[in-house]
C-alpha positions in Angstrom: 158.9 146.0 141.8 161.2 144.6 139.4 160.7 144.3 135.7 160.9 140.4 135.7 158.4 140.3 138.2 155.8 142.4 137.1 156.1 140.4 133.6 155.4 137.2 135.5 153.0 138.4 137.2 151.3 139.6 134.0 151.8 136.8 131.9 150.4 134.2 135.1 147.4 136.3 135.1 146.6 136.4 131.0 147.4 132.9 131.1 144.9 132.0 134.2 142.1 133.8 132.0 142.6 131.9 129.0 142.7 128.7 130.6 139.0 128.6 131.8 138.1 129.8 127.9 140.2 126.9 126.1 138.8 124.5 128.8 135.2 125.9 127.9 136.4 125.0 124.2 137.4 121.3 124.5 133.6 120.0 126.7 130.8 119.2 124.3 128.0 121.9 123.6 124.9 121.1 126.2 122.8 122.5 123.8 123.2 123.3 119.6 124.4 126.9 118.7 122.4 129.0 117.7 121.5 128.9 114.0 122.2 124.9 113.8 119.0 124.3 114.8 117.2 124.6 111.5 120.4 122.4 109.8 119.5 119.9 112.7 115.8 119.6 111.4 117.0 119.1 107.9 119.4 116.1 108.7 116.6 114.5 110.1 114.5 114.8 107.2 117.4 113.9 105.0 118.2 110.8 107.5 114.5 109.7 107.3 114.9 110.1 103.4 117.7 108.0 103.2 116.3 104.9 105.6 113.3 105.0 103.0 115.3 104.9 100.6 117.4 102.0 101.8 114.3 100.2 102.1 112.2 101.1 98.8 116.3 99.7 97.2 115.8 96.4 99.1 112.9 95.9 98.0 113.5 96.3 94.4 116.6 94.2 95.0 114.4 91.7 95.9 112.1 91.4 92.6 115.4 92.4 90.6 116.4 88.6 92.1 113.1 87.3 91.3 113.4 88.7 87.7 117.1 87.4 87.5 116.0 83.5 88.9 112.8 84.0 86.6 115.1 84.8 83.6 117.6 81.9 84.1 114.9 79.5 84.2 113.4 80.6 80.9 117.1 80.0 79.1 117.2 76.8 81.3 113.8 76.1 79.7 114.2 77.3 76.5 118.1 75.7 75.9 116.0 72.1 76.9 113.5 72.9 74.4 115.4 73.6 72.0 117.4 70.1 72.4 114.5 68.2 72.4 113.5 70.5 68.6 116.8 69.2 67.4 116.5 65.5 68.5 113.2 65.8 67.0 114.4 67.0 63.9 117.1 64.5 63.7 114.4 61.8 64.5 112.4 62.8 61.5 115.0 63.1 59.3 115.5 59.6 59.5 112.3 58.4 59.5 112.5 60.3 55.9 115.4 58.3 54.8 113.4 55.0 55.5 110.4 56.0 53.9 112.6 57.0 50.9 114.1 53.6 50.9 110.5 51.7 51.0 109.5 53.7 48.1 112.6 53.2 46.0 111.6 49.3 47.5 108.3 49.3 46.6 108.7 50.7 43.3 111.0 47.9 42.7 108.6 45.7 43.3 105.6 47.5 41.5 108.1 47.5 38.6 108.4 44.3 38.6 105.0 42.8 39.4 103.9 45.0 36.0 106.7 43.0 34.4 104.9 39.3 35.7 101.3 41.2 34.6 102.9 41.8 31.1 103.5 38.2 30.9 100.3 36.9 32.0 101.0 36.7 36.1 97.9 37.2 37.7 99.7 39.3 40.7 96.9 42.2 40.8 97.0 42.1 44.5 100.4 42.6 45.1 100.3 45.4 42.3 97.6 47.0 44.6 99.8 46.4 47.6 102.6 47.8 46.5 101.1 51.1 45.3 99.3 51.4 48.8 102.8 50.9 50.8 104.3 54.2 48.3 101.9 56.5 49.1 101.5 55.0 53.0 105.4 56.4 52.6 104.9 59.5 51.0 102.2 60.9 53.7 104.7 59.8 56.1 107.5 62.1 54.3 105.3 64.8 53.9 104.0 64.5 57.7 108.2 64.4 58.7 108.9 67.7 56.3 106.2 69.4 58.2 107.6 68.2 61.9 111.2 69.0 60.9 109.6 72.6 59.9 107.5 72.8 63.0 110.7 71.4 65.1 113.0 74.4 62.8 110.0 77.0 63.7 110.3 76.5 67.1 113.9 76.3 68.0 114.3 79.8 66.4 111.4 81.5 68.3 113.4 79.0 71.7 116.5 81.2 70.3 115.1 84.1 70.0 113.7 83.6 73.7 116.4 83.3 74.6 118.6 85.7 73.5 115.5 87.9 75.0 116.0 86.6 78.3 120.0 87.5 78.4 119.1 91.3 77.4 116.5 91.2 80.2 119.1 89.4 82.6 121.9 91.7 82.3 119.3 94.7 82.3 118.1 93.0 85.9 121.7 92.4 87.3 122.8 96.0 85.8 119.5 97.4 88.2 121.1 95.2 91.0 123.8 96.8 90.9 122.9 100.4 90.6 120.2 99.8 93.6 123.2 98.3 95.8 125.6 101.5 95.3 122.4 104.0 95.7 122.0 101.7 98.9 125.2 102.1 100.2 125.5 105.8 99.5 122.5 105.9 101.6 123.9 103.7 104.2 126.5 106.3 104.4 124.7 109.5 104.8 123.4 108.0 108.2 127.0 107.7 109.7 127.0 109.6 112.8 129.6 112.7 112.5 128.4 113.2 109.0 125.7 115.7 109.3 124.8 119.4 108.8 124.6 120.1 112.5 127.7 118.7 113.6 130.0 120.2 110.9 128.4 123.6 112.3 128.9 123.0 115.8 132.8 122.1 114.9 133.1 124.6 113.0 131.9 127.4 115.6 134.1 125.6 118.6 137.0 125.9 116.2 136.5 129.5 115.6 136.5 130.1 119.7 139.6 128.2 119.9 141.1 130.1 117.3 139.9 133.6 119.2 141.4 132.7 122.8 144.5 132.2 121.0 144.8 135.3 119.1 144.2 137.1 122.2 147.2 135.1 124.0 149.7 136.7 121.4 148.0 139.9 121.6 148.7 140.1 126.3 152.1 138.8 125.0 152.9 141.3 122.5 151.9 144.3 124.5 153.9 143.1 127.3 157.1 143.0 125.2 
């Protein structure tokens, strides 16, 4: 027989047994390769993991939001509190600035009703009067210092609340955050193609894939 022929009749016959092999290759494995099996077990533990994890991060999510809402209404509350400290403050300064002005007015007066007593003006009454209206005024300074105090006390302990509240806010929003990315790294572990098991399987098909074709070059290299 001639050369030729006996080299196509050699390469039709290596190439008829490799085809059923790389065929083999390319269908999906019925049933895992052996020692995936234990891999496969573990990315269902892992997968379980994660989906309790995704749920234990929505749920802290959740109260982060509460804690966030809860925190902007304390600002909310203490910002109004702290507007009504200062209109109370303005408020009782000027109820001290008329209170001043009666007493400067009513010692006017007491001046000058011990004036008309010094020259025989029987005006003991209005004497009496006008000493009651000064100290009526003084309580009524004194009483304003103490609310502007009070009002001043306040608004810092409203600031200092406040200030409070923005540490815990951004501490809140900071959580958020870290609980949506540990979320979503989660979320991704569960995509299908990413596990354990199926990087094996790959991995072992490849290798067959890669054996069938080394021994295609090998029938063609001792036929040459």
């Amino acid at each position: 027989m001639h050369r030729k022929a006996l080299i196509a009749i050699a390469i039709g016959s290596i190439i008829g047994a490799a085809l059923p092999v790389a065929y083999a290759d390319q269908q999906p494995a019925a049933t895992p390769l052996p020692g995936t099996q234990g891999a496969a077990t573990a990315d269902r533990g892992d997968q379980t993991g994660d989906q309790r994890d995704i749920r234990a991060d929505r749920t802290d999510i959740r109260a982060d939001r509460k804690d966030v809402w809860k925190d902007q209404a304390d600002i909310r509350s203490d910002r109004s509190d702290i507007q009504a400290d200062t209109k109370d403050i303005a408020r009782d300064r000027a109820d001290v600035r008329v209170d001043q002005r009666d007493i400067r007015s009513d010692q006017r007066d007491l001046r000058h009703d011990y004036a008309e007593q010094r020259e025989g003006v029987s005006n003991q009454a209005d004497i009496a009067r006008d000493k009651a209206d000064i100290r009526s005024d003084r309580r009524d300074i004194s009483t304003d210092h103490k609310d502007i105090a009070r009002d001043r006390a306040d608004a810092r302990v409203d600031q200092r609340d406040i200030r409070s509240d923005h540490r815990d806010l951004r501490a809140d929003r900071g959580d958020m955050r870290s609980e949506r990315d540990n979320r979503r790294i989660d979320a991704a572990r569960l995509k299908p193609g990413m596990t354990a098991t199926t990087l094996a399987n790959n991995a072992a098909q490849n290798n067959k894939k890669t054996q069938a074709t080394r021994n295609l070059h090998k029938a063609w290299y001792h036929i040459w």
